[in-house]
N, C-alpha and C positions, 0 to 999 in steps of 0.2 A: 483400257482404251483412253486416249488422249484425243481434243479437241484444241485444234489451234486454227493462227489463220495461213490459208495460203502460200505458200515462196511463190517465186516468180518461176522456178526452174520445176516445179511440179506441175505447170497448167498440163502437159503431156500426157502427165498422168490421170491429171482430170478425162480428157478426153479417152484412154483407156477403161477408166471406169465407166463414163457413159455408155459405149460401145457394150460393156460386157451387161451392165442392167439392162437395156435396151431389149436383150436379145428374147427374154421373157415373153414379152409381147407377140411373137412369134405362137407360144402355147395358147395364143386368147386369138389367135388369127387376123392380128392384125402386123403381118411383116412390113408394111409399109412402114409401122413407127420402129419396128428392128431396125431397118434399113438408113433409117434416116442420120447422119453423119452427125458424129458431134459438134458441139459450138466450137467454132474457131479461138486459137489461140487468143486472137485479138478480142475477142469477148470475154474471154475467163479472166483478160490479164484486165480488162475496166475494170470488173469486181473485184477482181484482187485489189489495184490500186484504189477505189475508195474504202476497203478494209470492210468488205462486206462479203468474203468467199473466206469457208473454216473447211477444213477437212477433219476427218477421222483415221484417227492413225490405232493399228494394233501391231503390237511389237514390232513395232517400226516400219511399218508399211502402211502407207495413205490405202485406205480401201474402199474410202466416201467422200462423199464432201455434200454442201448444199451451197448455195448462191443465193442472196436475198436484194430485190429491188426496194425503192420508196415508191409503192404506189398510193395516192389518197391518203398520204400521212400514216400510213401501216407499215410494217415489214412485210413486204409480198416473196414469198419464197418462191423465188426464179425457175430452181432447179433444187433438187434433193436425190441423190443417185449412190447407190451400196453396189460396191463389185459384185456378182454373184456368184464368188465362193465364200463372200461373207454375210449374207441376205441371212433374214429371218433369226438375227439375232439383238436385237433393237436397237442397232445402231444408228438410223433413221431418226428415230424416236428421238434419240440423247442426243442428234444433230438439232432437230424442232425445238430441246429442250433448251439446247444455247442458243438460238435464236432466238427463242423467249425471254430468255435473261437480256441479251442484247438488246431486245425491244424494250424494255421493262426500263434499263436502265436509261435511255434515249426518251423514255416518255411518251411514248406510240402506244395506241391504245391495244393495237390487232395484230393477229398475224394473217394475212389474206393469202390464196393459192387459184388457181387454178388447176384442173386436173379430170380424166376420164371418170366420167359417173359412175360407170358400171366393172370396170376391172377391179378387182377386187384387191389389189392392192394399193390403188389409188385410191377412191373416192370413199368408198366403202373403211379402208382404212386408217383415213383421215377422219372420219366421224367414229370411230372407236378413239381418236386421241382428241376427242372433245373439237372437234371442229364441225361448223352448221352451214347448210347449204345457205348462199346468198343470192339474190341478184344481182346483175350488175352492172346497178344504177350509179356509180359515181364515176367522175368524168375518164377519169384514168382505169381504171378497171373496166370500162367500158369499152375503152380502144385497144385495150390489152385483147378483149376479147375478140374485139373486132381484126384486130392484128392475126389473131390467130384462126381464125376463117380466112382469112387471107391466103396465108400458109398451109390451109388445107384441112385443116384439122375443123370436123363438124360440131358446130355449138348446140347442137340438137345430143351428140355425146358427152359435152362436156357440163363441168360444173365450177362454178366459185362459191370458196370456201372461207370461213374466216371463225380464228377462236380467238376471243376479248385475252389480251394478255395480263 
């Protein structure tokens, strides 16, 4: 497996991948988050252009990628998504793992997330890779969260997360 960043002619691809992790969510009864359409090209290609979108690549085919914001002087990871005929081989994991090195090397103390409390490959699986529930009291993670009750998604399900880099 290879880890690199983004081209610009792969966002497409991004959005294939999202589509197909997505679809999981459907087994936890929540189709609303299946359904929900990937991030538009014009968003994949911001992160690509500040050089904050890596993808995973295995024998030559992108099959993941993550996306990472600055929120509160952390790497908040945006989005982390494994196609699912490549899931549950910890490719996820080895994506967190250069993002950690990226923070590391930048001088950011954290990696922050947000993510569903109770699905078990979200939040549950993020505190097996040494990440602790937070609040979320600092001003930007705040509004992240509040953004995302906006959009629908309920704060009573969700959680923020963060491991000290």
């Amino acid at each position: 497996m290879r880890i690199r960043n983004v081209g610009e002619a792969e966002l497409g691809r991004l959005q294939e991948i999202e589509v197909s992790a997505g679809e999981v969510f459907r087994e936890v009864g929540m189709p609303d988050i299946a359904d929900d359409p990937p991030p538009p090209v014009e968003a994949l290609a911001e992160y690509q252009r500040a050089g904050r979108a890596w993808v995973a690549e295995v024998d030559a085919e992108v099959v993941a990628y993550v996306l990472v914001e600055l929120i509160d002087g952390n790497a908040h990871i945006a989005q982390v998504s494994v196609h699912a005929d490549h899931a549950h081989r910890g490719i996820g994991r080895q994506l967190l793992e250069h993002v950690e090195s990226w923070a590391r090397e930048r001088g950011l103390p954290a990696l922050t997330l947000t993510t569903f409390r109770s699905v078990p490959w979200n939040a549950p699986y993020y505190a097996r890779l040494g990440f602790q529930e937070i609040d979320a009291t600092t001003p930007e993670l705040a509004a992240l969260v509040a953004h995302e009750a906006n959009l629908g998604l309920d704060p009573a399900k969700r959680v923020c997360m963060r491991r000290d880099v």
